[in-house]
Every structure is written in C-alpha cells, then in structure tokens.
C-alpha positions as CSV (number, residue, x, y, z in Angstrom):
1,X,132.6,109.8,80.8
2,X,131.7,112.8,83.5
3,X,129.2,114.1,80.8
4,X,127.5,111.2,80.3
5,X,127.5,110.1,84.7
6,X,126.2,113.9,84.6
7,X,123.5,113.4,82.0
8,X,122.2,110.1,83.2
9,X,122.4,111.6,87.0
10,X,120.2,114.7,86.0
11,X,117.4,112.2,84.9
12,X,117.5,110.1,87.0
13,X,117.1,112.3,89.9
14,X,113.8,113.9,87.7
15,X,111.8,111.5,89.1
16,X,113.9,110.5,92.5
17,X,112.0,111.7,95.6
18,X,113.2,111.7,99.2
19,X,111.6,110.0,101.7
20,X,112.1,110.8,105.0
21,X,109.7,109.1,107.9
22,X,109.4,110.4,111.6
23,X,109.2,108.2,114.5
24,X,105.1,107.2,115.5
25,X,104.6,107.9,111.9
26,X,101.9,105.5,109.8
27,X,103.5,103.7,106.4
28,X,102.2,101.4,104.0
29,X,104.9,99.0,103.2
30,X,105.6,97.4,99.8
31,X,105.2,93.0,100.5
32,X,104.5,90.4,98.4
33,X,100.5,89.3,97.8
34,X,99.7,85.8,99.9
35,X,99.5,84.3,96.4
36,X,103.0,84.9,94.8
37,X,106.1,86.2,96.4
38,X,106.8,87.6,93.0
39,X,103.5,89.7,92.9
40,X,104.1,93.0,95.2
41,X,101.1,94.8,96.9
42,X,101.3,98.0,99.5
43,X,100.2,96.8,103.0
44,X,99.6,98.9,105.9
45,X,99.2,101.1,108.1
46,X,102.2,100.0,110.2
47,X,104.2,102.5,112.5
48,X,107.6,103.9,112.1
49,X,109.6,102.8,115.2
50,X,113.1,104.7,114.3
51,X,115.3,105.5,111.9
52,X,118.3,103.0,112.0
53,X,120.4,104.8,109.6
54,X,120.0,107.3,106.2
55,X,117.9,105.0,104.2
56,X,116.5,102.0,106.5
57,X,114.0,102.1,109.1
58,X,112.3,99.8,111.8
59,X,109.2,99.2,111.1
60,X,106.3,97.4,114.0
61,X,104.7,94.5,111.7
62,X,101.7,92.7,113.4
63,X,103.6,90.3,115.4
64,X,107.0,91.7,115.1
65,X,109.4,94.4,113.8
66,X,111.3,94.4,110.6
67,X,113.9,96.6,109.0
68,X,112.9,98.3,105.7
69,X,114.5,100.4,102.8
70,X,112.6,103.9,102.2
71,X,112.0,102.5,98.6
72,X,109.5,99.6,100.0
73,X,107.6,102.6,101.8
74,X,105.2,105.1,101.4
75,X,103.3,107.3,103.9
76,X,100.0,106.8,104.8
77,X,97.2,109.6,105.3
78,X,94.4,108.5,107.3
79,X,91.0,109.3,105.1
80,X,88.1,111.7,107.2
81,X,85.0,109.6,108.2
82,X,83.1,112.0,109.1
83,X,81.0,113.0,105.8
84,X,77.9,115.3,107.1
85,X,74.6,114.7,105.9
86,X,74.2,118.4,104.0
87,X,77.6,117.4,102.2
88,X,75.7,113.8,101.0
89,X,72.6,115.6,100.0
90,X,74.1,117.8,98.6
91,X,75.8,115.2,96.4
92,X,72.7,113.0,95.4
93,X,71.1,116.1,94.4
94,X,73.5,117.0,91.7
95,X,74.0,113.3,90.9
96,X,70.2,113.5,90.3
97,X,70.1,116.4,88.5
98,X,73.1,114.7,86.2
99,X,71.1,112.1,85.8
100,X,67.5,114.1,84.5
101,X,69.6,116.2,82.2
102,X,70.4,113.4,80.2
C-alpha cells in the first residue's frame, strides 16, 4: 500500500507547482464564461489583497472581494507597450524580405 501512495505521490507532484501570490500582486482568475457556468475562462488582472491562509487568498473583484483557492489563479505579467520604431522596421523589413524570397 505505501509503495503504491509513494508511486502515485511521485507523479503526481511531476506536474504539481506551487503557487505562492504576494499582497498588491496582479492575478488572472479562473471564472466561468457569461454564456455557461460550466465553460471556464481566465479573467483578470485583479489584485491580491492577502493571504487568508496556506492555499486561499482574497482577491479585489470589480465591485467586491472574493476568496479564491491558488488552483483558480495564475499570475499575470503586464506586456511592454512601448515597441520603438527601429524595432518595427526592423521587423517589416525582414517580413519583406521573407516575403520576396519566396
């Protein structure tokens, strides 16, 4: 019996990551689409409010504040705006010269 608990532990935890969240800290939260409850999309950014104990956090909704598991979350990385000009050049020149080649 402890073989197998030991066997199915080791893969299980292959794949297992730990998610710890920091107060002020953007999420995207796993919540059901506005067409089926049963249908589950990632919605977000919201901000981490606290930690309520190992696994469950508070979470600021618009409107409100709601306790989540760290399963249902996932942090969020803001994407840089700022693209220069030389960089997008840059890049329609080689997408033309793709293009010519073939």
């Amino acid at each position: 019996m402890l073989k197998s608990q030991e066997k199915q532990q080791k893969y299980y935890n292959r794949k297992a990551k730990s998610r710890i969240f920091q107060k002020v800290e953007k999420v995207l939260v796993l919540l059901p689409t506005d067409s089926s409850k049963l249908l589950l999309q990632w919605k977000g950014p919201f901000e981490v409010i606290e930690k309520v104990r190992e696994d469950d956090y508070k979470i600021q909704l618009t409107g409100r504040t709601k306790m989540f598991h760290a399963n249902m979350l996932k942090k969020y990385f803001e994407r840089d705006q700022e693209v220069s000009e030389e960089q997008t050049d840059l890049s329609v020149q080689q997408l033309s010269a793709v293009i010519l080649e073939n």
